[in-house]
C-alpha positions in Angstrom: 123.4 108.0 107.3 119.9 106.7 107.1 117.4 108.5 104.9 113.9 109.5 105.6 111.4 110.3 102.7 108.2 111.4 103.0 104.8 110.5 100.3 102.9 113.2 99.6 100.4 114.1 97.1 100.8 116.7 94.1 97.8 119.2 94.7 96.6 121.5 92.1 93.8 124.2 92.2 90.5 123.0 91.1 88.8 126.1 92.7 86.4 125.1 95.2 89.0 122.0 95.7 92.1 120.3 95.3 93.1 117.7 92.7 95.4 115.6 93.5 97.5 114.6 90.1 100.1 112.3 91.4 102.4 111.6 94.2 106.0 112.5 95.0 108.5 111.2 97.1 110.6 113.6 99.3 114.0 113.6 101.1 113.0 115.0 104.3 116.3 114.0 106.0 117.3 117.1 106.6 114.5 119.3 107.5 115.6 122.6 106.6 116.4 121.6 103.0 113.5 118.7 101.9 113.8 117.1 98.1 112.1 116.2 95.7 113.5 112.3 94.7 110.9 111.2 92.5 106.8 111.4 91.1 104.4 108.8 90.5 100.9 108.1 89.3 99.7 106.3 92.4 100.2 106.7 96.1 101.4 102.7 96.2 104.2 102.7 93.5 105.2 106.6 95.8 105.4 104.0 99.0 107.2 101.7 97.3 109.4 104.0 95.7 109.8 105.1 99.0 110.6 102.1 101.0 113.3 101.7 98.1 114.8 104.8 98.7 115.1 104.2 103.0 116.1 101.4 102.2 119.3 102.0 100.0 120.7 104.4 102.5 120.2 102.1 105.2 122.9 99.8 104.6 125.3 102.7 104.5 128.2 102.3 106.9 127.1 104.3 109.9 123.4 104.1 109.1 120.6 103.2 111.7 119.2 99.9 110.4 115.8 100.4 108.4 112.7 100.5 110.4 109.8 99.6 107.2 108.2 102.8 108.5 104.7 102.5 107.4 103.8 105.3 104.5 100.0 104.5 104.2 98.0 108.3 104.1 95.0 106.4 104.8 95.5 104.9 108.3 95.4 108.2 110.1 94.6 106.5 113.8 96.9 107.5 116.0 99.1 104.7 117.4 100.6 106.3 120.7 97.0 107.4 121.9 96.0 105.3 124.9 92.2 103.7 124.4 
């Protein structure tokens, strides 16, 4: 079966705000039970780390073929939304 992973950043209280002190990758394949799989010092090597991870399971027998799902935080537009 095909994995899914999710990047997401490590938060800690700064008060007034959020720090983020890193990035971790998580199993979210099944969504009652999400994993931690691994931590990183930048959101790219997370992605990466990420694509790595899809990637392995995806050749499983059984397993949808990999999509290169698109982990970028920073492109929040909305792709279905008609202009």
């Amino acid at each position: 079966m095909t994995h899914t992973a999710r990047v997401e950043p490590i938060k800690e209280d700064g008060g007034d705000h959020y720090l983020i002190s890193g990035w971790r990758v998580v199993d979210v394949t099944v969504a009652d039970s999400p994993r931690e799989i691994s931590r990183h010092e930048s959101e790219p090597e997370a992605i990466e780390a990420a694509r790595r991870f899809e990637g392995q399971t995806s050749s499983e027998p059984g397993s949808d073929p990999d999509d290169n799902q698109d982990y970028d935080s920073s492109d929040l537009t909305d792709r279905d939304s008609t202009p």
